[in-house]
N, C-alpha and C positions, 0 to 999 in steps of 0.2 A: 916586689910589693903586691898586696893581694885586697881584693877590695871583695864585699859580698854585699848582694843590690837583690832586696828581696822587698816590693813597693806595687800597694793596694793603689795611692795617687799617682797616675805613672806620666803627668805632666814632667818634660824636659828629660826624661830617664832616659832615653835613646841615647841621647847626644851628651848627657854626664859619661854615660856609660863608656861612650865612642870617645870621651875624650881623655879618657882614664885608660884605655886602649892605646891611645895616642902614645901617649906616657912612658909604655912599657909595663901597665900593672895587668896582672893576670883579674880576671872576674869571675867569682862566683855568682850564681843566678838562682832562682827558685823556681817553680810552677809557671805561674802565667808570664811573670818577668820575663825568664830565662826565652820563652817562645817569643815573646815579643821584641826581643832583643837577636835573637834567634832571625825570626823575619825581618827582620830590621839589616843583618847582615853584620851584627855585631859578635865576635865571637868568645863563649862562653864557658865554663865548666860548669855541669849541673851539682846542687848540692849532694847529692848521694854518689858522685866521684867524688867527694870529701871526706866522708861518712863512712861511705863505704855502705851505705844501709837505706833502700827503699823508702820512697813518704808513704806512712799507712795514715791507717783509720781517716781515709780519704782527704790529707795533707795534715789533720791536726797535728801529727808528726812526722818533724823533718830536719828542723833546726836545733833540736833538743837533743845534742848529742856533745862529746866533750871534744870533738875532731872541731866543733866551730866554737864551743865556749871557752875551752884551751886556748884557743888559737886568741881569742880575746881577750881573756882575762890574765895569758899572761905577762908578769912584767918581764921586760927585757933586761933588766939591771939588777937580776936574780938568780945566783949560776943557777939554784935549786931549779928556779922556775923551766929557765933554760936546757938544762937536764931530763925536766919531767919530760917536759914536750919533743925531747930528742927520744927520749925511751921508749913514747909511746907513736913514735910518727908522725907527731902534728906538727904544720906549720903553722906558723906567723898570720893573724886578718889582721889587717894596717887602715883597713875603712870599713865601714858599718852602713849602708844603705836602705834604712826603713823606716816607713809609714804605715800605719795601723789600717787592718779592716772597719769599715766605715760604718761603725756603732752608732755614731750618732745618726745618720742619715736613715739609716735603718731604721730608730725607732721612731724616726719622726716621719715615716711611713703611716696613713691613715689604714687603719686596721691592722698594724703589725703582731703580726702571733708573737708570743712568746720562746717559740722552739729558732724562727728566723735572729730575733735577738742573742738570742746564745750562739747561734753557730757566728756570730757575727762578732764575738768576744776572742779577740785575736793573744795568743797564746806565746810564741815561742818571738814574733816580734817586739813583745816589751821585755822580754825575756833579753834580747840580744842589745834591744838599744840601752839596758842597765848595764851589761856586761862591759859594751863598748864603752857608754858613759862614767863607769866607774874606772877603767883603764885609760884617761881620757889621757895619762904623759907619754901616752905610746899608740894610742889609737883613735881616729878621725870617727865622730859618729855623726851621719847627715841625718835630718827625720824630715827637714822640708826643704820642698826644689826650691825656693828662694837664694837656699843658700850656696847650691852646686857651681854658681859663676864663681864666686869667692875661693870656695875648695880648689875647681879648677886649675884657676890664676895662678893660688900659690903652688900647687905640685908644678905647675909648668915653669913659676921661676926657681925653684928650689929642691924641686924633686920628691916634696912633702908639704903639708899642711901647718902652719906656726902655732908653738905653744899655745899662745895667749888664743886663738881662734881651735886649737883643739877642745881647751878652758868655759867657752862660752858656747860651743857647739855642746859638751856634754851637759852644761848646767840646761839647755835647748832640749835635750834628750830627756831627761828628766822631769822636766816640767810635760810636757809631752805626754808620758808616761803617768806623771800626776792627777794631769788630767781626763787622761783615758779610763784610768782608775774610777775616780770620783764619780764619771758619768753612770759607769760600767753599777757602780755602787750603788748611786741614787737610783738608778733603773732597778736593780734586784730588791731594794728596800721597798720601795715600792709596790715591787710584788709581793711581798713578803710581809707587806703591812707594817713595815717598823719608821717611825718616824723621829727618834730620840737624837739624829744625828744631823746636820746640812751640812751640805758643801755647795760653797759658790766657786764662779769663775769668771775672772772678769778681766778684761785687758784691757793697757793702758791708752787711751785717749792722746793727752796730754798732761804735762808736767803744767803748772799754771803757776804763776807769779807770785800769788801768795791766796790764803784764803778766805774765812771773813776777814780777818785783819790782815796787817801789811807784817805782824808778827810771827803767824801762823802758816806752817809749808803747808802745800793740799795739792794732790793728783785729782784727774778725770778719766776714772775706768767707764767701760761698757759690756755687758754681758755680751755671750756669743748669739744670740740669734738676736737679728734684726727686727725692731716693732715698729709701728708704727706711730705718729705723737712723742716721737722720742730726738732728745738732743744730742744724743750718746751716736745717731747715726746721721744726724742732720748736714746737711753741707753749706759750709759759710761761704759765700761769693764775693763779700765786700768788709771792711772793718777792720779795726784792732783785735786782737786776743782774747777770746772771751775770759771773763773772771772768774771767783768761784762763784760768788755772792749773782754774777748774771746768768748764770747758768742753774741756781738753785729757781730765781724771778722766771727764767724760760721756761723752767720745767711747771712752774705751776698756773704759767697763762697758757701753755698747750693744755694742760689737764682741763680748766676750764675752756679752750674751743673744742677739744671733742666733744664735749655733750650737747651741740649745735647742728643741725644738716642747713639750713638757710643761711643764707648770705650772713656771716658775725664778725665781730670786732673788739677785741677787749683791751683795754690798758692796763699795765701793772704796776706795782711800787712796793718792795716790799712783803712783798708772795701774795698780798692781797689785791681783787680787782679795783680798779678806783674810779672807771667807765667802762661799763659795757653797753651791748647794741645790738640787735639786728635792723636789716635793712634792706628792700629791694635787690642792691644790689652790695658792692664791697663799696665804694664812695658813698654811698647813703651809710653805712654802717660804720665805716670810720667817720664821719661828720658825726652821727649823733651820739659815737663811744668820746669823742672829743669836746662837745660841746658838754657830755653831762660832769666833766670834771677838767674844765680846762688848769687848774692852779696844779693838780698834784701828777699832772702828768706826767710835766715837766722833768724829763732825765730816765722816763720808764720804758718799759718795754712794751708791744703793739703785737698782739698774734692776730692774724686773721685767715678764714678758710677759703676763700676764695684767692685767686692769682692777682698778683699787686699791677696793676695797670699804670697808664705815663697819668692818666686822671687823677686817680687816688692817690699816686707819688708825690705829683704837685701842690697836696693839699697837704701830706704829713710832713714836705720836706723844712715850710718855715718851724717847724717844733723840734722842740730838741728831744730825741730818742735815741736811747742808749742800744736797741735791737730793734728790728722790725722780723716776724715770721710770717708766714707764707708755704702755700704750697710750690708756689711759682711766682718769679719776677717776669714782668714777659722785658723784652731787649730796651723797650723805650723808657720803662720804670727805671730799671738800671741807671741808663745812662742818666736819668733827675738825681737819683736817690744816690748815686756813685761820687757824685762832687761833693759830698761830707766824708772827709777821711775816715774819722772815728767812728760811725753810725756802721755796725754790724747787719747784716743784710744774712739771712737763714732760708735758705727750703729747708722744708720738714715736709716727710712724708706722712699726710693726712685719709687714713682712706679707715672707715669702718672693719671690727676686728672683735673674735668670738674671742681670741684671748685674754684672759683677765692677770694682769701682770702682778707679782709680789712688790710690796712695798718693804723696805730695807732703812729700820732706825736705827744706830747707833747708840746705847746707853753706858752708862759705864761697865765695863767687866762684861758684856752682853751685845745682842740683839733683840731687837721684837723685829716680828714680821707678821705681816698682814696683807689680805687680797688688799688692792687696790680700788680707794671706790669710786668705780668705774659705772654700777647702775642705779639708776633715780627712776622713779616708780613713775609714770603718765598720772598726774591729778585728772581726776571723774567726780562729779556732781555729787555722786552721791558721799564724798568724804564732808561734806558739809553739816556740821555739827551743829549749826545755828538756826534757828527759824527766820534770820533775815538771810536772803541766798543768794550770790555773785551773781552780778547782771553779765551775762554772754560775754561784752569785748573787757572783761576783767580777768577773763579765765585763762586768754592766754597770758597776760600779765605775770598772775599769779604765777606759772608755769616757769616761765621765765625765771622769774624773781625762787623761784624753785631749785632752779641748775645753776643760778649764780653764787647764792649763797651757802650752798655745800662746801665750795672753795673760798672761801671767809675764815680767816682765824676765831674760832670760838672768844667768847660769845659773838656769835654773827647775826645782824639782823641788818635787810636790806630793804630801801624802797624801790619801788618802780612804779613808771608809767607808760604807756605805749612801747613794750619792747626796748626798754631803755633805764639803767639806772639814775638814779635820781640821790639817791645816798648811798653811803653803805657806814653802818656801824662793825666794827672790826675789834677783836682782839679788849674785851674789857672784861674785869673781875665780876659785874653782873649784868644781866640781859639788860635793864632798864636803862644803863649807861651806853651801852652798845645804840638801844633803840633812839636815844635822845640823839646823837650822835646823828645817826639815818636821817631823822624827820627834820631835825634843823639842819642839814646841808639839802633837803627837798625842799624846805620852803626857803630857803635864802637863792634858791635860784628860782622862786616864784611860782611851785606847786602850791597849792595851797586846797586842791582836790581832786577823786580821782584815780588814788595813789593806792596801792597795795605794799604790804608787808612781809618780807615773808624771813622766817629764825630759822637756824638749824637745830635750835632744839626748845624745850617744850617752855611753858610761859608760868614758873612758879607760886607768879602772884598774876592776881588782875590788873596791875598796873602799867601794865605794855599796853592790853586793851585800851584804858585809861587815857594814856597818851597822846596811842594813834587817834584817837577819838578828835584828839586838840587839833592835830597835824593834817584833819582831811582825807584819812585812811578811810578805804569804803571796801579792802577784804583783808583777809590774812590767813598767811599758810603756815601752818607748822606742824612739825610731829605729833604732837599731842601724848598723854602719858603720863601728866603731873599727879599727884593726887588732888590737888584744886585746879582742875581743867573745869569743873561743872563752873566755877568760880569766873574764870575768866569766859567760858560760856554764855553764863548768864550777862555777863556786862557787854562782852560783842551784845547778844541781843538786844541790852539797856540802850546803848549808845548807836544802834543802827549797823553793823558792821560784822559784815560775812565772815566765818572763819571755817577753814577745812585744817582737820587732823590726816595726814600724809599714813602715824604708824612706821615712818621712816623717819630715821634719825643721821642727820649728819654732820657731827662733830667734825673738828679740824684743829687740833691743836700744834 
């Protein structure tokens, strides 16, 4: 039995190598392999004893010969095949040992040339893991050390690798190669300016119980690089399973704490906020994310950027919450917030990032895709449109009420006061319903002035003006853009009430 061990990752390759030695299989080896295995005291045949024929053009060729794709590709339950390879010299490769030159690392090198990327597109190893992968009822193809225990094991009880595991090592091989592919792809298209084409790659998370409903199956993939604000790499500590539906609510209360660096807190229900906060510290910001909507809390999810303390624990633990996140639980939080069986407990790595990530819809027959909207313009004095102009401790308000309501289901319009919501109108067929919504959950918990406003998008009619006017509104932010902005303009001015046009629009549907 002959195995060839020709590997870019050379994590566990000694000791696969030395253990397939063990065995009695003879090993082929490559370039750097072959020395490292070589010093290692493992002993080898290089591939041009196979060949018969030198590595040129400084290694691009080595493995490209029919002395090791013969030996692969043929079947043994073939006299033909059998024949050929007697006629022509070749033996038998019974294992395939490779992992690709590391393309991706390469280009996610800052300032990576172009001429490094290429030499870095590995050539005769996808070439061999197809070879082996397609002869998969006659040949072992390995592409990652995860799997070398396993291989191991069985040649050592049986003298060979089991169908059903040559079976899922080559479908392993393939994907592998799929993926290498794609990347290799996407990087030259790029170069090359062509954009008619995507490919994703995303690996499975978990299999989940069911999705929004209890009739529908649904997995949880995650792209291959790690980001930050992201659920796909979070680590659960405490809780049941997350579901689909908790995991769609998580993804859009971390969205809204990144646009925060001070102490924040926000509640979810339903993708939309239902209490937000800043605060001194993380306990002042979950008291006043909890006071400003204590009814619809109830069963939601709680992200906050600061570390969950035994203080702050003691005060979410009488509420019922379906998630808590966090950058950090310190030991004593834990041990409060750990005697709710059900109650899921999240670090999420939270840390500022130039990355701007694609968003990924689903339509039918399709996708759309879209940056991520990740930035919100700083509101400045001068966006103020009105001749009545926000008194100083309104401006942070506004600001606020600014980065809240971006993450609001269109139509969104939200109140605030002090760092704090006070309403939020969510999800209606027009702004006026949306805004009623806001003002009368501000004044039933006894605002009545003070209050800022602020839409994600522009105010059709004057009649939002109109309203706030009723409810104690004293500024308002929004894109602005209507054709009757002079309209609503002029009625802020009528009715007393500062309004700035942003020029930024942020829909959410």
């Amino acid at each position: 039995m002959r195995a060839l061990i020709s590997v870019s990752d050379k994590r566990g390759v000694v000791d696969f190598a030395r253990g397939l030695r063990a065995q009695g299989w003879e090993v082929i080896a490559t370039g750097g392999t072959q020395k490292l295995l070589h010093d290692s005291g493992v002993e080898t045949l290089n591939i041009s004893d196979i060949t018969g024929f030198p590595e040129i053009c400084d290694g691009r060729v080595k493995t490209l010969h029919p002395a090791v794709h013969g030996g692969l590709l043929a079947r043994r339950d073939d006299p033909s095949h059998v024949q050929a390879l007697k006629e022509n010299g070749i033996e038998y490769i019974d294992l395939v040992c490779v992992n690709l030159y590391p393309f991706r690392e390469t280009i996610a090198k800052p300032g990576v040339q172009m001429a490094d990327a290429i030499e870095n597109i590995d050539i005769g190893g996808p070439s061999m893991l197809r070879s082996a992968a397609k002869n998969w009822a006659d040949v072992t193809v390995v592409c990652d050390p995860d799997d070398y225990a396993q291989v191991l094991d069985e040649i050592r009880a049986t003298g060979n690798t089991q169908r059903e595991t040559r079976l899922k090592l080559s479908a392993k091989a393939y994907t592998h190669t799929a993926e290498y592919d794609a990347m290799i792809a996407t990087y030259m298209r790029a170069q090359a300016g062509l954009n008619e084409k995507l490919f994703l790659e995303f690996d499975l998370v978990q299999s989940l119980r069911y999705g929004e409903n209890p009739h529908q199956s649904a997995k949880f993939y995650r792209e291959g690089e790690e980001v930050p604000y992201s659920l796909a790499f979070a680590r659960q500590l405490h809780g049941k399973e997350l579901s689909y539906n908790n995991i769609q609510d998580a993804n859009a209360a971390l969205n809204i704490v990144r646009e925060f660096d001070e102490p924040f807190c926000v509640g979810l229900k339903h993708m939309n906020p239902c209490g937000a906060a800043t605060g001194r510290d993380v306990v002042e910001a979950w008291t006043r994310a909890y006071e400003a909507d204590k009814v619809s809390i109830f069963g939601g999810i709680v992200a906050v950027n600061r570390p969950v303390t035994r203080e702050v624990a003691e005060l979410m633990k009488p509420v019922f919450l379906e998630i808590i996140m966090a950058p950090k639980f310190e030991p004593e939080a834990l041990e409060v917030l750990g005697t709710k069986k059900n109650l899921r407990l999240i670090e999420v790595r939270m840390e500022p990032s130039d990355r701007r990530p694609k968003q990924y819809v689903s339509v039918n027959g399709g996708l759309l895709v879209q940056d991520l909207d990740t930035t919100t313009c700083a509101l400045k004095p001068e966006m103020c449109v009105t001749k009545v102009k926000p008194a100083a401790e309104r401006m942070s308000d506004l600001e606020f009420g600014w980065r809240i309501v971006k993450h609001v289901k269109s139509n969104a319009l939200v109140a605030v006061k002090d760092g704090r919501t006070l309403g939020v109108g969510a999800g209606q067929m027009n702004r006026i319903g949306s805004a009623e919504l806001a003002l009368k959950q501000a004044r039933a918990a006894g605002f009545t002035s003070g209050i800022v406003l602020a839409s994600d998008g522009f105010f059709p009619f004057d009649d939002c003006v109109t309203l706030a006017a009723q409810y104690g509104v004293e500024a308002i932010v929004q894109p602005g853009g209507s054709v009757r902005d002079e309209e609503s303009t002029r009625k802020a001015d009528e009715v007393g009430i500062a309004m700035l046009f942003t020029g930024e629009r942020h829909f959410k549907h």
